[in-house]
C-alpha positions in Angstrom: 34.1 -19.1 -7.7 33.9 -22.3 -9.2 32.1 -23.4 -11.8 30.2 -26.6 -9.2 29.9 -23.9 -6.2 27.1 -21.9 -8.3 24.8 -24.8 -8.0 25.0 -25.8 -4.3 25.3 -21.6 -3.9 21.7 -21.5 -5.2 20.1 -24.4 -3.5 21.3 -22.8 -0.2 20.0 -19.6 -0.9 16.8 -21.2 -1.8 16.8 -23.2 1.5 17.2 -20.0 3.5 14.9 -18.0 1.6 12.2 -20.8 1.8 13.2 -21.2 5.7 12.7 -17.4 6.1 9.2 -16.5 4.0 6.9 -18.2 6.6 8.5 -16.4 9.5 8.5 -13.4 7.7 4.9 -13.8 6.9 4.0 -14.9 10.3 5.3 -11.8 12.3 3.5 -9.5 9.4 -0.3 -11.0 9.9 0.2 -11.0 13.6 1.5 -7.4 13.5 -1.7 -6.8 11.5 -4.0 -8.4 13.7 -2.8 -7.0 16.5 -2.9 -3.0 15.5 -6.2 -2.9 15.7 -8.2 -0.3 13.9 -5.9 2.7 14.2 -2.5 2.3 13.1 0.3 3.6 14.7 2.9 5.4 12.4 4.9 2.2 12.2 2.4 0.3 11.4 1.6 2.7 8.8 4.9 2.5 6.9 5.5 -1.2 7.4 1.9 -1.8 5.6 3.0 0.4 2.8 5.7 -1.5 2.5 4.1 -4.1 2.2 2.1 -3.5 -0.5 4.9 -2.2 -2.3 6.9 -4.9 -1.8 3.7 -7.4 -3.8 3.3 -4.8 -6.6 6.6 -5.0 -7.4 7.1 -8.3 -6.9 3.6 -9.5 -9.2 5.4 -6.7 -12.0 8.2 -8.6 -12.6 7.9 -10.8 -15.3 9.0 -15.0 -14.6 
């Protein structure tokens, strides 16, 4: 890859990712919302997930 690709390669990827987060985080707090107060087993493990995913993510240093 060229050395001017890696540039434009990064600002796309940011564009997608920032196109991505609020849909991502839309269909999470209406999928909380909407379980109510007994989760089903998917529910379960995509909440874990979840939580994971922000530990690990606030971990990492920069």
């Amino acid at each position: 890859m060229p050395e001017s690709a890696i540039p434009h390669r990064t600002a796309s990827e940011l564009l997608d990712i920032s196109m991505a987060v609020p849909q991502v985080i839309n269909h999470r707090l209406t999928r909380m919302a909407l379980s109510g107060p007994v989760l089903s087993a998917r529910d379960q493990k995509e909440f874990t997930r979840m939580v994971v995913e922000k530990q690990v993510a606030f971990s990492r240093p920069g």
